[in-house]
C-alpha positions, 0 to 999 in steps of 0.5 A, a space after each residue: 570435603 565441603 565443596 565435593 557435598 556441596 557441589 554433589 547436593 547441587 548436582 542432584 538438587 538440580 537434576 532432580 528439579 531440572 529432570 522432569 523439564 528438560 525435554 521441554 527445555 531441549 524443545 524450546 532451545 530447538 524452536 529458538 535456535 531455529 527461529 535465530 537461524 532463519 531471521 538471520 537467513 532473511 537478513 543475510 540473503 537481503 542486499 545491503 543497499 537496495 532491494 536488486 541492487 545487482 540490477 542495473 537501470 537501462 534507459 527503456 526502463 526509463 521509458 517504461 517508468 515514464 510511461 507508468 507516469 503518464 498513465 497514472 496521471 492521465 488516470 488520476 486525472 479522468 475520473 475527477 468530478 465536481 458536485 455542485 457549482 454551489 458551494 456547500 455552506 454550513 446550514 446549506 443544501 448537502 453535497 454528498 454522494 447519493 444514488 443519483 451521484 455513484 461513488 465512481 461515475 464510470 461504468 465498466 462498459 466505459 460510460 459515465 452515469 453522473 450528474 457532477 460536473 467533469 472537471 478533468 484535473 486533480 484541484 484540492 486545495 490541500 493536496 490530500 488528492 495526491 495522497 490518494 492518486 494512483 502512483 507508477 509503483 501500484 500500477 506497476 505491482 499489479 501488472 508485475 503480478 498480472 504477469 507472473 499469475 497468468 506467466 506472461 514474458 512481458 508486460 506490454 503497454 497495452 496491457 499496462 493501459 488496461 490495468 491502469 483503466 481498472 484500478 484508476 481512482 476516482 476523486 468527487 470534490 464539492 466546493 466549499 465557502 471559507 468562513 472566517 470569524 474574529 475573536 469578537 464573533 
């Protein structure tokens, strides 16, 4: 007899705490369970190895990779510039990029507004240019979505070459002197 008022004074405890909440309960283990379903929607559709894992590689998608490359280097490698000759000391003459030395020296029209010096290569000493340099993956991304904006069957080479000429970097260096100090100054 205890336990039936026991568990009657439960039931109606309950129910009169629980009663007021329970649509918004019901709500929020609906939103739950929704947002369960598609996290394991997105993590069930993808492969477990590679993204297109049932794609297999061909060898002109070599071709085309090496291609990617190849224009990448040849881009990263046009626009690199040199300030000065000087190398820029402490309590030296700045070497910064000025009006008269725009931050990329070639214009849309393909001409170069420039004072540097050409230099033709990639030449920092720490290699933090190549942190920076355009990669194959970025050329091909944006040609990828050039091609799916404006529904184009294919990317051809001239079209890779014209992205690559808009979305190339631009290094400017400026050499520097190293000093060295002991400890006694």
């Amino acid at each position: 007899m205890l336990k039936t008022s026991a568990k009657k004074i439960a039931i109606r405890f309950f129910t009169k705490l629980l009663a007021p909440y329970l649509p918004v309960i019901a709500v929020v283990l609906v939103v739950f369970f929704f947002l369960v379903v598609m996290v394991a929607a997105v993590y069930g559709t993808m492969p477990q190895q590679s993204a297109l894992s049932w794609v297999e590689k061909s060898p002109q998608d070599e071709k085309i990779k090496a291609e990617y490359e190849k224009l990448c280097n040849e881009k990263n490698n046009k626009n690199t510039w040199l300030i000065s000759e000087t190398p820029a000391t402490p309590g030296g003459p700045k070497q910064e990029v000025d009006a008269s030395r725009p931050l990329c020296p070639t214009q849309k029209d393909g001409s170069v507004k420039y004072t540097g010096i050409p230099l033709g290569e990639m030449r920092d000493a720490n290699g933090e240019d190549k942190i920076l340099a355009l990669q194959w993956g970025m050329l091909h991304s944006v040609s990828l979505y050039w091609a799916l904006a404006l529904n184009k069957p294919e990317i051809t080479g001239d079209v890779r070459a014209t992205i690559a000429e808009h979305i190339k970097p631009c290094f400017i260096y400026k050499k520097s002197a190293i000093i060295s100090c002991s400890k006694d100054g």
